[in-house]
C-alpha positions in Angstrom: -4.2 -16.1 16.9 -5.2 -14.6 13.6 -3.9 -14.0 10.3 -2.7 -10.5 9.8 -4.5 -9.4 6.6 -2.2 -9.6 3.7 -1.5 -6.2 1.3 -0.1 -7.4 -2.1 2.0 -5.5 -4.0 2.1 -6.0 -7.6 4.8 -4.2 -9.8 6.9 -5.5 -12.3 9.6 -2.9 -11.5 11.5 -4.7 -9.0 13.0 -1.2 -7.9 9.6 0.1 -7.0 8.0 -2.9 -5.8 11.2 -3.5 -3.0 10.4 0.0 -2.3 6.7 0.1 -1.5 7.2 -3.2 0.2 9.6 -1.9 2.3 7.4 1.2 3.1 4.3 -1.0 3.6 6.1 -3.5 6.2 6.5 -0.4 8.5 3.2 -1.4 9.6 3.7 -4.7 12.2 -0.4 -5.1 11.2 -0.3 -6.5 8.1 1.7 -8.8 6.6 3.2 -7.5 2.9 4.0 -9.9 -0.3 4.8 -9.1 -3.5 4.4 -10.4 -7.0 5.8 -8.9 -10.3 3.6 -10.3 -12.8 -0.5 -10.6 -12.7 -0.3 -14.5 -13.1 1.6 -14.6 -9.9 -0.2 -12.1 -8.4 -3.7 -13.7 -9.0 -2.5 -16.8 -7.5 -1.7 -14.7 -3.9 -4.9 -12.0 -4.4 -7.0 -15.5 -4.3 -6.3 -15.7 -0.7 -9.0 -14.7 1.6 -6.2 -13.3 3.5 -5.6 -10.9 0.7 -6.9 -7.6 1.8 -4.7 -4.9 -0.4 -3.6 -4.9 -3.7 -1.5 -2.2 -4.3 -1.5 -2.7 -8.4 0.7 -0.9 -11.2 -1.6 -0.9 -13.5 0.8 -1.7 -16.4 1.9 -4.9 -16.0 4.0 -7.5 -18.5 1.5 -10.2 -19.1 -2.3 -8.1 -18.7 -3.0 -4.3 -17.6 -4.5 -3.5 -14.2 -8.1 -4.3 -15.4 -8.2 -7.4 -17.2 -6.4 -8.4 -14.0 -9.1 -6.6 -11.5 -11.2 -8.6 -14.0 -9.7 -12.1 -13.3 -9.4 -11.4 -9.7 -13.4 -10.9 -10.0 -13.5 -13.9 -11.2 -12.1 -15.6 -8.3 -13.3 -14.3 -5.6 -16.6 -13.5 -4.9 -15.3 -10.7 -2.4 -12.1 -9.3 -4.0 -9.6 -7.5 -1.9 -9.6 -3.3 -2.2 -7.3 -2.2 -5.3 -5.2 0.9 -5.2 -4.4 1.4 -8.2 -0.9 3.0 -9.3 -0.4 4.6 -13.0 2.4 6.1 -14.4 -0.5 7.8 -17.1 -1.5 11.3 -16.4 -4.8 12.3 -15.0 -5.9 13.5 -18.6 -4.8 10.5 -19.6 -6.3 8.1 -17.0 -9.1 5.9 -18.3 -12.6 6.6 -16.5 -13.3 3.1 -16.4 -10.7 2.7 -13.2 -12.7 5.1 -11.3 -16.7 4.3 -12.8 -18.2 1.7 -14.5 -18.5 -1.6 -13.9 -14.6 -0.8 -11.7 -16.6 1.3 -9.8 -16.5 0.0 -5.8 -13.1 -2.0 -6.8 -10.7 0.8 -7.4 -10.4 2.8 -3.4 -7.6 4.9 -4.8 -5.5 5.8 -7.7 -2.0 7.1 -7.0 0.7 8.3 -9.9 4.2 7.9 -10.1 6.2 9.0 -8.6 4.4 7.5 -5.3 3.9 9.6 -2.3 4.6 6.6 -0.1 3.2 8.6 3.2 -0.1 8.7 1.6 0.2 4.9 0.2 0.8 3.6 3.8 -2.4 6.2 4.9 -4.9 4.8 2.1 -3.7 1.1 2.8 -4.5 1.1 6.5 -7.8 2.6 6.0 -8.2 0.1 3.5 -7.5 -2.7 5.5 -9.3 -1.7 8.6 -12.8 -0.6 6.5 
């Protein structure tokens, strides 16, 4: 049988990150893990498995794209990224959406989460 694909969320809030994983395993699909720093989370997104990662891009150790960065770095085919920001749109930097990011990034969603919508844009994600 298998491997269900794998949809990593990455968040250092643990609050939030219990909470979208939570949301996320709703789906019998996919398997969820987390990680709360990028160092542990490029050791999971190196997974083939790795499908999703569902990234606040404000993280402790590196921001969301020195990570999307590294991740390029290893893997030749990097999982989708959704990313999630806690910026405004005015203050959301184009390079998430164009630039070289452009392809990586599937979605960008703000805080506070709409979790319905998450779960949406993470199956399609998985199943594209």
């Amino acid at each position: 049988m298998p491997r269900k694909p794998m949809v990593l969320v990455v968040d250092d809030t643990e609050s939030v990150r219990k909470l979208l994983v939570a949301d996320l395993s709703q789906d019998d699909r996919i398997r969820v893990e987390q990680a709360s720093t990028a160092a542990e989370a490029l050791e999971k997104a190196a997974s083939p498995d790795c499908a999703v990662v569902v990234l606040d891009m404000i993280l402790p150790d590196i921001d969301g794209l020195q990570f999307i960065d590294q991740l390029r770095e290893r893997r030749s085919n990097p999982p989708a990224i959704i990313a999630i920001t806690g910026a405004s749109e005015t203050l959301l930097p184009d390079s998430i959406i164009e630039g070289p990011y452009r392809g990586l990034v599937s979605a960008v969603f703000r805080k506070p989460v709409d979790r319905a919508k998450l779960r949406e844009t993470v199956a399609f994600c998985v199943n594209s």
